[in-house]
N, C-alpha and C positions, 0 to 999 in steps of 0.2 A: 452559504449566505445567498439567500435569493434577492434576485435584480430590484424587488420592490422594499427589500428588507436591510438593503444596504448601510444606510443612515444609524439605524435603531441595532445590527449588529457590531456598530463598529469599534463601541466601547470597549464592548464585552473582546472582541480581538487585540485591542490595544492591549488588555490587562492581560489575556493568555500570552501574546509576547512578551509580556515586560514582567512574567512571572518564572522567577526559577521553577519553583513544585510543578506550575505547568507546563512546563519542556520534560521536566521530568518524568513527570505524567505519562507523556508522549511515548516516553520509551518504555518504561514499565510496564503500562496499562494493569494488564489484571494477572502479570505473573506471579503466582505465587512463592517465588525467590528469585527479588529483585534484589537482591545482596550480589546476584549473580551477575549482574549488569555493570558494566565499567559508567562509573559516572564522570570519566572525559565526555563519552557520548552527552547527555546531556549539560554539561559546561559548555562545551564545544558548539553545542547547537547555539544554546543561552549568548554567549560572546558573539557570534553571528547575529542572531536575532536582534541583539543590544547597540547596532552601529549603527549612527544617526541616519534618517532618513530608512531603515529597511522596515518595520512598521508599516509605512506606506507603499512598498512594495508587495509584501506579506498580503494586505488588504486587497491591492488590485490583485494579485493572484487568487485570493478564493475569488472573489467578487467575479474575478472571469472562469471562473467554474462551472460556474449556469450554461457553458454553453458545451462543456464536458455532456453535463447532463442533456443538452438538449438532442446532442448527438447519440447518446445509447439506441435509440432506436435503430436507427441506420447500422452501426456498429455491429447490433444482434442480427440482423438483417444480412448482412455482409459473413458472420459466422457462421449465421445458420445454411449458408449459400454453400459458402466454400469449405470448412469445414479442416480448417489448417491443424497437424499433429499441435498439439497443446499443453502445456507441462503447470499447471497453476502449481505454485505454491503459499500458502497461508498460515501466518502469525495467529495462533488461537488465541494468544494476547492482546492482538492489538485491539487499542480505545478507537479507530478510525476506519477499520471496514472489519464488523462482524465475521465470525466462519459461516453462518448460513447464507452469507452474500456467496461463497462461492458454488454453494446450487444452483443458482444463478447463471452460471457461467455452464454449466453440466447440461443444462435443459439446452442452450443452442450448440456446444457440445460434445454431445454423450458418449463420444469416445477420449476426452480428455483424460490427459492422469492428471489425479490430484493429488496433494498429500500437505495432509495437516499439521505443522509446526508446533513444537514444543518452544514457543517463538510468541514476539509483539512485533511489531508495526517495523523494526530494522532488524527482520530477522538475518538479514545479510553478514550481519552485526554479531549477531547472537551463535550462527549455527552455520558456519561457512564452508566447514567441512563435510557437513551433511549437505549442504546447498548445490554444494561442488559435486557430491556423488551422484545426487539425484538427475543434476545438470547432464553429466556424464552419461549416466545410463538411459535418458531419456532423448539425446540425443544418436547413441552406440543404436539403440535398438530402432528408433525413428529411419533414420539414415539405412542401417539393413533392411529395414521395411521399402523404402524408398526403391533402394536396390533391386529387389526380387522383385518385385511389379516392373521396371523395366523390361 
């Protein structure tokens, strides 16, 4: 939600909180076997979202988002500098950051691993045992790298 567009989105945010399908949404996105997905997850979210007054919390959080985004610059700036080992992981389902965002991340970089999930937006949720191996060996091999350059 941009700083000028505050007002005129806030409807539209009220109704995605105060909608089951769209919490649901949230976690689904565009998997194609969303049978697969525990729907505590989105109950769970929903019962959160549904407690009086967090709506208005909800709102200040994107609404301070803008400033997420004003900071990317710097952010890329600082990566492309230093250039820290990097383990992206990404939900090729999720409705809330695309997989070609994570080119994005490759271009300042280009030595990162990536690897792209059979997964949405809580892929934590979804695939934890794969999360945890990649975790593992991305750390095993970082850390021996570390090592031998000493």
């Amino acid at each position: 939600m941009r700083a000028r567009g505050r007002a005129a989105n806030e409807a539209g945010l009220r109704a995605n909180f105060s909608s089951l399908a769209a919490t649901r949404q949230r976690h689904i996105g565009s998997n194609p076997t969303p049978e697969t997905i525990d729907p505590d997850r989105w109950n769970d979210e929903f019962a959160f979202l549904s407690r009086p007054g967090e709506d208005d919390i909800q709102i200040d959080l994107f609404y301070d988002y803008r400033t997420n985004v004003a900071s990317y610059p710097a952010w890329d700036a600082w990566l492309r500098q230093h250039q820290p080992a990097t383990l992206i992981l990404w939900g090729k389902y999720d409705p809330s950051f695309v997989v070609a965002e994570a080119a994005a991340y490759q271009r300042d970089l280009p030595k990162a691993e990536v690897h792209i999930l059979d997964a949405g937006h809580f892929a934590l949720y979804e695939k934890p045992d794969e999360i945890a191996g990649l975790v593992s060996d991305f750390l095993r091999h970082t850390l021996g790298e570390q090592k031998a350059v000493k």
